[in-house]
C-alpha positions as CSV (number, residue, x, y, z in Angstrom):
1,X,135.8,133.0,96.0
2,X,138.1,132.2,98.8
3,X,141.6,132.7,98.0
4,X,141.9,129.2,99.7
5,X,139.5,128.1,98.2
6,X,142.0,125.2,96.8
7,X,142.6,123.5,99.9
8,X,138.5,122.3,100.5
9,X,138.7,121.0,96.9
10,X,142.1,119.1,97.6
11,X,141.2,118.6,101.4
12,X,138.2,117.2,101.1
13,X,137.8,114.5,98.3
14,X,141.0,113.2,100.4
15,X,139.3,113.3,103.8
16,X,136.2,110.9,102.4
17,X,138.3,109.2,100.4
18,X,141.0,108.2,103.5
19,X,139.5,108.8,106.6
20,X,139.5,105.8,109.4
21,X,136.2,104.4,109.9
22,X,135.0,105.8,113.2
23,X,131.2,105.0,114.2
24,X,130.9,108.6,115.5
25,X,131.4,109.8,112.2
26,X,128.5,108.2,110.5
27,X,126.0,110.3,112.8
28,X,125.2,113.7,113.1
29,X,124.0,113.2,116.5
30,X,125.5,115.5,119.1
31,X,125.3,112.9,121.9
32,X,128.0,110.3,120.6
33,X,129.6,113.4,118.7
34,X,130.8,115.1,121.8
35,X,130.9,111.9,124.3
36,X,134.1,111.2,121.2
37,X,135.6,114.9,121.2
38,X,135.6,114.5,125.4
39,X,137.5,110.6,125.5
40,X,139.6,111.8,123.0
41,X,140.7,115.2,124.7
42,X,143.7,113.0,126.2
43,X,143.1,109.8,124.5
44,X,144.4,108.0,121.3
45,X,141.8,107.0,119.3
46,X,142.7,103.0,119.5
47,X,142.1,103.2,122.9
48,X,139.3,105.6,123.1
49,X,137.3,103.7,120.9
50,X,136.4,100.9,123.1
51,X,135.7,103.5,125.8
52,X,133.3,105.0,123.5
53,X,131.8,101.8,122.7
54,X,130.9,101.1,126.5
55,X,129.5,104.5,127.3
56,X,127.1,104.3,124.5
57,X,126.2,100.4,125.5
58,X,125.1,101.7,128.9
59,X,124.1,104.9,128.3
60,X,122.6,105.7,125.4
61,X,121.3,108.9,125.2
62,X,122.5,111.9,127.1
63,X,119.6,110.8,128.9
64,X,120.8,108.1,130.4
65,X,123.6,109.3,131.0
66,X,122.7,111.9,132.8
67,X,120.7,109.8,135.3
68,X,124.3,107.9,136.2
69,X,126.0,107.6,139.5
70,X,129.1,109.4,139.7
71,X,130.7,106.0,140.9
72,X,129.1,104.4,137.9
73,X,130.9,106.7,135.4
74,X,134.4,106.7,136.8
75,X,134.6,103.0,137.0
76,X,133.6,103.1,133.1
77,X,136.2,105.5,132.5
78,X,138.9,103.6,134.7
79,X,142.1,103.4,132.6
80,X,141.5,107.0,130.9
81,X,143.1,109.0,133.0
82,X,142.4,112.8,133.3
83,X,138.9,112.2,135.7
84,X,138.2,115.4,136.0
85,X,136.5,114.9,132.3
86,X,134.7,112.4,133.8
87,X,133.2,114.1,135.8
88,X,132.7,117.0,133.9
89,X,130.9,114.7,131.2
90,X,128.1,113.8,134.0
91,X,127.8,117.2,134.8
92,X,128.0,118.5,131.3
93,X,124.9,115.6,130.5
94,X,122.5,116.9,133.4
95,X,122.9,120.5,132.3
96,X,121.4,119.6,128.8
97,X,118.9,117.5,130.1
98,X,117.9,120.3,133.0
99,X,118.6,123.3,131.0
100,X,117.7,122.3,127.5
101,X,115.5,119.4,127.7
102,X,117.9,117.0,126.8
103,X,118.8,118.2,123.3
104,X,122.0,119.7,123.2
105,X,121.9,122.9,122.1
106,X,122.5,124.3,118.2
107,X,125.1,127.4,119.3
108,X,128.3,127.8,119.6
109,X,128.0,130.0,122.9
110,X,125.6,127.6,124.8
111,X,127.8,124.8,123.8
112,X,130.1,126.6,126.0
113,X,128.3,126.9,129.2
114,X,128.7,123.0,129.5
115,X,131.1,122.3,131.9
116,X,134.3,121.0,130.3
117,X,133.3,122.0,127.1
118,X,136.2,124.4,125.7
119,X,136.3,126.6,122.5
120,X,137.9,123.1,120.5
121,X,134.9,120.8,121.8
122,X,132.2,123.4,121.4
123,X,133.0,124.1,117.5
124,X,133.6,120.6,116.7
125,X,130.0,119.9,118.0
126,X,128.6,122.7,116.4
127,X,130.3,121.8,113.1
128,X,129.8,118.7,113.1
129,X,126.6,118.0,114.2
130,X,124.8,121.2,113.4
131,X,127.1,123.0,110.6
132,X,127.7,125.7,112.2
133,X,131.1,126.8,110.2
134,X,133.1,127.4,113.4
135,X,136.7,126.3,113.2
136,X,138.0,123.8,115.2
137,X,142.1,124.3,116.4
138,X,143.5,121.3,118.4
139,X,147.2,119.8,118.5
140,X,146.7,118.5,115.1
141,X,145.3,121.3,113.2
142,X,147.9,123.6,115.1
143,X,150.8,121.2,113.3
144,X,149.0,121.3,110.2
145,X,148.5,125.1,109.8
146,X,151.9,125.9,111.4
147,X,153.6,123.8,108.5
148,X,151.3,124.9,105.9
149,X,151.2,128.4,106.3
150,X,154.6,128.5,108.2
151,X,153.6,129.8,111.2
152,X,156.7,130.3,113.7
153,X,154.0,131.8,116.6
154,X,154.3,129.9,119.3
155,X,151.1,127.6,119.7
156,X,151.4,127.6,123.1
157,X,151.3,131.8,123.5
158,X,148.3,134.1,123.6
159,X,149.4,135.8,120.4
160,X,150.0,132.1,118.9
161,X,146.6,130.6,120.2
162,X,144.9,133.8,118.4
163,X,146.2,133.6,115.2
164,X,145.8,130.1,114.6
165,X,142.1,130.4,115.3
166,X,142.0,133.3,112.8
167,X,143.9,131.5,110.4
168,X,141.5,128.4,110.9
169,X,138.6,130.4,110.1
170,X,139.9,131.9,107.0
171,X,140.6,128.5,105.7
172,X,137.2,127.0,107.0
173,X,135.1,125.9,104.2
174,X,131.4,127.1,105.3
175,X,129.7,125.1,103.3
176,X,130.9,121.7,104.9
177,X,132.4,122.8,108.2
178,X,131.9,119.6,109.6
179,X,133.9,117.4,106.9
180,X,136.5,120.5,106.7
181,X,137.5,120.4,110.6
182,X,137.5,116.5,110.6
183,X,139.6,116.5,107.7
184,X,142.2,118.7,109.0
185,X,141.8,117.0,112.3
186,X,142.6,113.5,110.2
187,X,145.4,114.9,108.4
188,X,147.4,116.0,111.3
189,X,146.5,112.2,113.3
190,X,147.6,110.0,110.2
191,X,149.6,112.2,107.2
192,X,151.2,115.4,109.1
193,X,152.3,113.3,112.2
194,X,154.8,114.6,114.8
195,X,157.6,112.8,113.8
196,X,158.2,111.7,110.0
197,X,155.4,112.8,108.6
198,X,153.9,111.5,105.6
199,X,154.5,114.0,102.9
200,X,153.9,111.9,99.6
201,X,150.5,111.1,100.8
202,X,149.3,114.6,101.7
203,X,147.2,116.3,99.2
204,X,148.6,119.6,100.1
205,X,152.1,119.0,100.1
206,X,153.2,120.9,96.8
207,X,151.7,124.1,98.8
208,X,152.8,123.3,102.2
209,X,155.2,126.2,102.6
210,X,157.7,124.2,105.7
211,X,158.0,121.9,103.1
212,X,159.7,124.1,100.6
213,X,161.6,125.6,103.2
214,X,162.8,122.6,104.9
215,X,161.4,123.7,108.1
216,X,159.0,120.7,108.9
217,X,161.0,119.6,111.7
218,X,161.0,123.0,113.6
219,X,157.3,123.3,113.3
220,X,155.0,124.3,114.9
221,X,157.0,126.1,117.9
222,X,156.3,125.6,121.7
223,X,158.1,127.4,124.0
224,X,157.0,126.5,127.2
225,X,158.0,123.3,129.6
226,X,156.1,122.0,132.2
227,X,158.0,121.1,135.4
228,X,157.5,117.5,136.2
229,X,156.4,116.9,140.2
230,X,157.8,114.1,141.6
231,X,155.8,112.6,144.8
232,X,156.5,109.1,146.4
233,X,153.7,107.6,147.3
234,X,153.2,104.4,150.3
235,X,149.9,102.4,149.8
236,X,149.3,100.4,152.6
237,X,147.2,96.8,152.0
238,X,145.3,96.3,155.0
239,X,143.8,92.6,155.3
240,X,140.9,91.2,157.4
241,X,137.8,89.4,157.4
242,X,136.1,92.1,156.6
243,X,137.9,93.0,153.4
244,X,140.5,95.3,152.1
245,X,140.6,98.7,153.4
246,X,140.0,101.4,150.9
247,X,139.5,105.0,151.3
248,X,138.4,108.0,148.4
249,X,140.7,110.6,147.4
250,X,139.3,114.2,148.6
251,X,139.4,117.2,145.7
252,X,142.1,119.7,144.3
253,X,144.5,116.5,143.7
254,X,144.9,113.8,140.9
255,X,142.6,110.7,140.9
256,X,139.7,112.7,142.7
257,X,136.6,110.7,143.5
258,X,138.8,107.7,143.2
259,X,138.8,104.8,145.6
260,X,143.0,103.6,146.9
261,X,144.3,102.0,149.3
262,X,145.1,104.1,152.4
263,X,148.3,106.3,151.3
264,X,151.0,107.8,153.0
265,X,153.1,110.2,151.1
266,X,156.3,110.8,151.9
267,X,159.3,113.8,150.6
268,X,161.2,110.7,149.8
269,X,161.9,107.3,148.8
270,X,161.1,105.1,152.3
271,X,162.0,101.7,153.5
272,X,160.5,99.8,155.7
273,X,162.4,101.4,159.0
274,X,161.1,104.5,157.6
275,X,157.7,103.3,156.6
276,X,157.4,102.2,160.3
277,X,158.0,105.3,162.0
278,X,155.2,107.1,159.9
279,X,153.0,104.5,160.8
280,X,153.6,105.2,164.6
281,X,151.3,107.8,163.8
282,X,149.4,107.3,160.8
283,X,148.5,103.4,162.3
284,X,149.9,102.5,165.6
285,X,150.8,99.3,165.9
286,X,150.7,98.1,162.3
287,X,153.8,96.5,161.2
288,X,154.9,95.8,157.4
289,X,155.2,92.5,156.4
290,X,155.8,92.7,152.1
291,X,156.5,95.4,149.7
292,X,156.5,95.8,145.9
293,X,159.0,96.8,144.0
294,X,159.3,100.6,143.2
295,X,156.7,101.6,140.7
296,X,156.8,104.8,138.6
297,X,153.6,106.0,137.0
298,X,154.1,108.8,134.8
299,X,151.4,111.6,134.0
300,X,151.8,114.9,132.1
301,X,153.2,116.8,134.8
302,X,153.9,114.2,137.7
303,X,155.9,111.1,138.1
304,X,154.7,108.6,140.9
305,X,157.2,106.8,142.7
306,X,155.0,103.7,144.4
307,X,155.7,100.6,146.9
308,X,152.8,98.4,147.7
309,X,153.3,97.4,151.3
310,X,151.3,94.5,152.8
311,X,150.6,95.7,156.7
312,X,149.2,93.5,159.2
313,X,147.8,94.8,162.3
314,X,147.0,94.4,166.0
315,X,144.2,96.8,166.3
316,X,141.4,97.7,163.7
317,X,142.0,101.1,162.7
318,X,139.9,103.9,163.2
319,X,138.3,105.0,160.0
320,X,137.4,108.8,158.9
321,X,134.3,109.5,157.3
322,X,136.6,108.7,153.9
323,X,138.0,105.4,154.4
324,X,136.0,101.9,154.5
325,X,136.3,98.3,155.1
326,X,135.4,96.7,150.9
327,X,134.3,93.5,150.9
328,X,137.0,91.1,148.5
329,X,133.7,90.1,146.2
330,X,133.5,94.1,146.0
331,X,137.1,95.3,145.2
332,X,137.0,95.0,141.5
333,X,133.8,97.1,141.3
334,X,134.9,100.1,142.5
335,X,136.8,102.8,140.6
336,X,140.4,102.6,141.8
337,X,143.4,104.5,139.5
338,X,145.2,102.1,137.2
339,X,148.5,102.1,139.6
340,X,145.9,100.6,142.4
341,X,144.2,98.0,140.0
342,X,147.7,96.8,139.1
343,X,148.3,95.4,142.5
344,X,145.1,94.5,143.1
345,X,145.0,92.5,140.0
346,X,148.4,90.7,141.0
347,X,150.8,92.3,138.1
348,X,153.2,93.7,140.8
349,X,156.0,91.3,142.2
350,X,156.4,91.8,146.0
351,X,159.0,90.6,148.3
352,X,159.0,89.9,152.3
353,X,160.6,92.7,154.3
């Protein structure tokens, strides 16, 4: 018997006694199992729900899914964030279909060769749908081990990243793999929260070891910071009887895929005198006529600085291969990021200039 073998006994009654009611959980389905695990990689679950609810309405097998146009799925997702797992979840959907026939695959390793499927996504499907005991480390388990076992490894080291895996499988219960991971998983998101956790309601305070040293707080340890990149960005909105022009955002940058106004981006903060001389070259002839306030949007590692400028011009500008005139009975059916759809949806004051 597993010297933790207390914890699965404690853990687990808990788990099916507490756990939120989440429709993915009452399948064992891989399909609606990973489309969760991949909204909620960067997602709370209040708002990923809904999400989930939409991608299984219009596509609802991998199937389906799979057949999607890339446009299709990013507009879905619009309002997530992080599209690069949109993408990768259309591209993740054709490999099954093409490589395994449309049933995801019962392995740990193949799991892998999905594209954005990590080591955290890949167990959790295996464990889940397949009980495969693999076990499953993400921000919550890390905070639940690290106070637990007191682990002062930094969760965010090499050293740190392999030890909590080893310590997650010793703990794993490999007879319900799938309930264990969840409920660890659901202890960390309700019970061992960030910030004033819940101790009288955990069933494993009395052997939490941060809790008899009073060490919760410090727990778990992350060393490294992220420096934030600040860019200032100048949408221009374009107006004529032909539309709004729009243009897509290339690769390697945030928001790829994703329809915008045209943008200039600037070192700094412009005003309109300054906003005029970069259209001397961006758009001759163009002239602003209204601006938005400043607007920051704020991502993990960047903080957008925005104005909104209404431009009118004497000459229709000549368009790359990227940028389009979109009909106004179009505009709201394109994926645009959730700055754009802001001011196109009128929740930005604006002022003449």
């Amino acid at each position: 018997m597993s010297r933790y073998s207390w914890l699965s006994e404690r853990l687990l009654p808990w788990y099916r006694e507490h756990r939120r009611e989440l429709p993915w959980r009452r399948t064992t389905n891989p399909y609606p199992i990973w489309l969760s695990e991949v909204i909620l990689q960067q997602t709370r679950v209040d708002q990923g729900l809904a999400y989930w609810q939409r991608f299984m309405e219009h596509y609802p097998s991998v199937t389906d899914l799979a057949a999607a146009k890339e446009d299709e799925v990013l507009k879905l997702w619009q309002g997530l964030g992080y599209y690069s797992r949109a993408r990768n979840l259309l591209t993740a959907a054709r490999q099954v279909v093409e490589r395994h026939g449309g049933h995801f695959p019962a392995d740990h390793n193949a799991l892998l060769q999905l594209k954005g499927v990590g080591d955290y996504t890949a167990a959790a499907i295996a464990s889940i749908a397949f009980g495969i005991p693999e076990p499953v480390v993400d921000g919550n388990v890390y905070r639940v081990l690290a106070r637990l076992l007191l682990i002062s490894t930094p969760i965010d080291s090499t050293a740190g990243k392999r030890e909590f895996r080893e310590r997650a499988a010793e703990l794993l219960d490999a007879q319900a793999p799938g309930d264990h991971n969840q409920a660890l998983m659901e202890l960390g998101a309700t019970v061992c929260t960030p910030r004033k956790p819940l101790c009288h309601q955990c069933p494993l305070a009395d052997k939490c070891l941060a809790r008899a040293h009073d060490a919760i707080d410090r727990l778990p340890v992350k060393v490294g910071k992220t420096k934030v990149r600040i860019r200032h960005f100048n949408y221009l909105h374009i107006e004529g009887p032909q539309g709004l022009v729009m243009e897509r955002r290339g690769p390697g940058d945030i928001w790829e895929g994703l329809h915008q106004l045209p943008l200039v981006e600037s070192t700094k903060a412009l005003g309109s005198k300054g906003l005029l001389n970069s259209l001397r070259t961006f758009l001759p002839g163009a002239v602003p006529t209204a601006r938005s306030e400043r607007v920051v949007h704020v991502l993990s590692h960047q903080r957008i600085q925005a104005v909104f400028w209404r431009v009118s011009i004497a000459l229709e500008p000549e368009f790359s291969s990227d940028r389009q005139w979109v009909p106004k009975d179009r505009i709201h059916s394109v994926a645009v990021p959730r700055l754009v759809e802001r001011w196109l949806n009128g929740e930005l004051p604006e002022k003449r200039v």
